[in-house]
LUMKE-212653 format. One line per 10 residues: their letters; for each residue z, y, x of C-alpha. Coordinates in pm, 1 decimal, decimal comma, m for minus. Example, Ala and Ser with C-alpha at 12.3 -4.5 7.8 and 13.67 -1.06 7.14 Angstrom:
BEGIN
AS	780,0/m450,0/1230,0 ~ 714,0/m106,0/1367,0
//
This chain:
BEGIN
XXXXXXXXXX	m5236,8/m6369,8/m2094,6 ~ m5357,9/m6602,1/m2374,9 ~ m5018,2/m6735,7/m2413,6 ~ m4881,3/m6418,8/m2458,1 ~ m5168,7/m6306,5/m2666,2 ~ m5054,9/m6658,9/m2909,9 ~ m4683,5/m6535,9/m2868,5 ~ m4682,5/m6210,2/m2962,8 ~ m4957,2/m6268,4/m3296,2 ~ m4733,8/m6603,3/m3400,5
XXXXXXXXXX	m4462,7/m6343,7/m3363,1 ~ m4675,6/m6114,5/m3604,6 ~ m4733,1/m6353,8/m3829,8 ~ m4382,7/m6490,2/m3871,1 ~ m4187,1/m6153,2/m3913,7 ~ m4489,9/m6026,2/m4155,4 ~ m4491,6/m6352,3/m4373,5 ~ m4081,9/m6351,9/m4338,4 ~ m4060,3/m5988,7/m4461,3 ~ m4319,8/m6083,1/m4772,1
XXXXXXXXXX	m4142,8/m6385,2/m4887,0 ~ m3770,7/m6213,6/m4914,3 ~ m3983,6/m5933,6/m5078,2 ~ m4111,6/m6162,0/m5323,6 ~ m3825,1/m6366,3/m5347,4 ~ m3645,8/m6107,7/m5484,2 ~ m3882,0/m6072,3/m5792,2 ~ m3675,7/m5935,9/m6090,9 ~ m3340,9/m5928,5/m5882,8 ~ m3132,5/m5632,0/m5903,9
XXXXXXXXXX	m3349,9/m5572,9/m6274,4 ~ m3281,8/m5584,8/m6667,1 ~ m3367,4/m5872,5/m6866,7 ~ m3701,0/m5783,1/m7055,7 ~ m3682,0/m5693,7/m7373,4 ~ m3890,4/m5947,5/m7593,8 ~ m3860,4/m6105,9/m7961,6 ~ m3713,1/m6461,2/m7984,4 ~ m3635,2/m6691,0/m8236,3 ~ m3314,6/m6906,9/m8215,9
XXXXXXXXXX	m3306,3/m7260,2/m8324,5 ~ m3218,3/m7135,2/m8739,7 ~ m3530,4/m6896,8/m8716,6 ~ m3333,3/m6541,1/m8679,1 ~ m3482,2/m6317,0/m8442,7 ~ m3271,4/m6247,7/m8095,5 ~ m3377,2/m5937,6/m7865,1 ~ m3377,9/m6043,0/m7514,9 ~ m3279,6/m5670,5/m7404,6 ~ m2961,9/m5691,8/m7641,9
XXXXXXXXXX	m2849,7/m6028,4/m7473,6 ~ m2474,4/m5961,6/m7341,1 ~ m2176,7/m6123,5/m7247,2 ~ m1863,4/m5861,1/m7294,6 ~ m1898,0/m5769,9/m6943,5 ~ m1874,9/m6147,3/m6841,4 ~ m2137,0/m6330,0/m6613,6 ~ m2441,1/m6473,0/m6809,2 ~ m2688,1/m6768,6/m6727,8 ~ m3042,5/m6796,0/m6852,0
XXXXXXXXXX	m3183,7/m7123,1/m6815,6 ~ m3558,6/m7217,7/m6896,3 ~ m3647,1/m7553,3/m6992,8 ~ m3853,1/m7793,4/m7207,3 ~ m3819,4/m8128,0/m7375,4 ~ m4079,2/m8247,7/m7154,7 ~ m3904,0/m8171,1/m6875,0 ~ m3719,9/m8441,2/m6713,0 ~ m3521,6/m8193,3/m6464,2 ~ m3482,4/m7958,4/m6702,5
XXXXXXXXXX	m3254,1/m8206,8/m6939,4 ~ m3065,5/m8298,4/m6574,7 ~ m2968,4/m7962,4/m6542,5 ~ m2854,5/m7854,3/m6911,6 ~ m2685,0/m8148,7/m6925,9 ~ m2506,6/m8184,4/m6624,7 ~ m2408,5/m7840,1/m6702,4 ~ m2290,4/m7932,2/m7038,0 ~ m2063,4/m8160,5/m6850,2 ~ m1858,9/m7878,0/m6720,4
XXXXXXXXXX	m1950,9/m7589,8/m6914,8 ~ m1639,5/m7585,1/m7095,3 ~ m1454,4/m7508,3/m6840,9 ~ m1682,1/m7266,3/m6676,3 ~ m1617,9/m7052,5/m6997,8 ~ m1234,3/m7115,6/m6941,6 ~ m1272,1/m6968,7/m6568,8 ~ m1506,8/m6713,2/m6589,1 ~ m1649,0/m6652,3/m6966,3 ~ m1970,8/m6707,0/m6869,1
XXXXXXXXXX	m2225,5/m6788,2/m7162,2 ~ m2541,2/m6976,6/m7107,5 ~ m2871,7/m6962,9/m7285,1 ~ m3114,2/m7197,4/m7306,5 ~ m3470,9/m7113,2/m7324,9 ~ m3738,9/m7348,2/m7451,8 ~ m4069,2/m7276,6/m7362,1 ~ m4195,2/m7578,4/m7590,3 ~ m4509,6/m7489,1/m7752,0 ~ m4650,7/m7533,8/m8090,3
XXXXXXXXXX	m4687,2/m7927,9/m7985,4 ~ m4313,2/m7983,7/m7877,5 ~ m4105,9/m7746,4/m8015,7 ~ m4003,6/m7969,5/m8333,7 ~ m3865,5/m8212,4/m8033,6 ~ m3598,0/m7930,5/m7961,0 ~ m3354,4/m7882,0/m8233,3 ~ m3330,6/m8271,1/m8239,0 ~ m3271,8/m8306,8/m7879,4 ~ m3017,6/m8013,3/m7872,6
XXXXXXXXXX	m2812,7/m8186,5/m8132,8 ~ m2817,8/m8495,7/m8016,9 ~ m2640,5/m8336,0/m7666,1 ~ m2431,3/m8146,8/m7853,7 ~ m2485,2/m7853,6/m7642,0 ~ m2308,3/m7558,9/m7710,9 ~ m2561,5/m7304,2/m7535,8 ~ m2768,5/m7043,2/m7772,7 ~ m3092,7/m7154,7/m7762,8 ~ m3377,9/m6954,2/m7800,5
XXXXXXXXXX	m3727,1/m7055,3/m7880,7 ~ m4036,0/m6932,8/m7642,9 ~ m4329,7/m7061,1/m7778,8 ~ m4545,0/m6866,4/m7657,4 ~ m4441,8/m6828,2/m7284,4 ~ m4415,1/m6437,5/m7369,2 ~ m4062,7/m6406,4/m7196,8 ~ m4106,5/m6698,2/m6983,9 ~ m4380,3/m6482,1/m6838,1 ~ m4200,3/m6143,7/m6860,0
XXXXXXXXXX	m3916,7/m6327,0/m6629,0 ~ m4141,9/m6423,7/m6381,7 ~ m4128,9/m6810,8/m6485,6 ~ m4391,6/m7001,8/m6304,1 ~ m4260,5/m7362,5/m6400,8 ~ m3920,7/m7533,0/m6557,4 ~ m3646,3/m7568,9/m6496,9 ~ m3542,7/m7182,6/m6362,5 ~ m3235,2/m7024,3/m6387,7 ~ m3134,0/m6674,9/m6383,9
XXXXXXXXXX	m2773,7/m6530,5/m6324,8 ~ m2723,6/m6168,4/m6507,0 ~ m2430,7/m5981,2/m6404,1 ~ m2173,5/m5815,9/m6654,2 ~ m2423,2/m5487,3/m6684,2 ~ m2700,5/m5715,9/m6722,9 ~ m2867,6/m5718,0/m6397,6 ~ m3021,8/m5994,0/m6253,1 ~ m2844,2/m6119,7/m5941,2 ~ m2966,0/m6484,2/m5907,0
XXXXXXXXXX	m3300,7/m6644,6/m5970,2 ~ m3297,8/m7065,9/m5871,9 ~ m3613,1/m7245,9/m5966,0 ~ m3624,7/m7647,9/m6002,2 ~ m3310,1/m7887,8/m6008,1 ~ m3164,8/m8123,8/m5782,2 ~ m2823,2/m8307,6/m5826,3 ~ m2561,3/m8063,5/m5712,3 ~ m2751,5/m7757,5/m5777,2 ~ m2497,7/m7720,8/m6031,8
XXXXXXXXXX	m2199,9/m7658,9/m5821,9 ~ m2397,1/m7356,5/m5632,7 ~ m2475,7/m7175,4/m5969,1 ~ m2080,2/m7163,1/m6036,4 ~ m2041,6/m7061,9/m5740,6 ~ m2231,4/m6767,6/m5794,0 ~ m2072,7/m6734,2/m6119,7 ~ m1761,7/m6772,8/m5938,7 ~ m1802,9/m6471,0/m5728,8 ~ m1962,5/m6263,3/m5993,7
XXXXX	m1628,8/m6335,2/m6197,0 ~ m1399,2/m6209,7/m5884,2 ~ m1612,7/m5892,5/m5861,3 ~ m1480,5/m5782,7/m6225,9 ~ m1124,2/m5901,3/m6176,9
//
């Protein structure tokens, strides 16, 4: 009886914390980008809520100068993002969440990669937070009606290839 006692509340326990996590997993998927004020890297203001890509996939990357994985991922990216826009006209931008103490490490670093991302300055954290950013790098994928329909948080050689994938599919959808 104890065993099935253990059985069934391990069973409990599983399916409950299962059902929570793919709950909370899903976080801002299926939802608009927030609509907050950004500066880009010349100091013009960018609405978040007007960000759109002609009906074309969209990444949003957040990432710091500090950030060792961050710079793995943007760059790597960078590698191929060329052709990505070839394929699929996706357009990437690159959030900084930088603060007051880092942020003049940005436009240098950007320039010196020659990426050609929009980058948009978060000081702050305001949209970081807004997005449901807990720590860098995180990447979101936004549909062409500007839903979020992928959320990937860290980096790890390779993760690149999935996120085209995605993009991939997203890009087949609207053909």
């Amino acid at each position: 009886m104890k065993k099935l006692s253990l059985l069934i509340a391990t069973a409990f326990i599983f399916f409950t914390v299962n059902s929570f996590a793919q709950d909370g997993d899903k976080g801002l998927l299926e939802k608009s980008i927030p609509d907050m004020q950004l500066k880009n890297t010349v100091g013009e203001m960018i609405s978040t809520g007007q960000l759109e890509n002609d009906g074309k996939p969209m990444i949003i990357s957040f990432w710091a100068t500090w950030c060792t994985p961050c710079k793995k991922e943007l760059n790597a990216i960078h590698d191929m993002y060329i052709d990505w826009q070839d394929e699929t006209g996706v357009r990437l931008i690159a959030v900084s969440v930088d603060d007051q103490r880092t942020a003049s490490r940005v436009v240098p670093y950007v320039d010196s990669k020659a990426w050609e991302y929009q980058i948009l300055l978060d000081p702050n954290g305001d949209f970081k937070r807004a997005m449901g950013v807990n720590n860098v790098p995180h990447t979101f994928l936004v549909d062409g009606n500007g839903k979020i329909v992928y959320s990937h948080n860290n980096y790890a050689p390779g993760d690149e290839y999935e996120l085209y994938e995605h993009v991939l599919e997203l890009s087949e959808k609207k053909d």
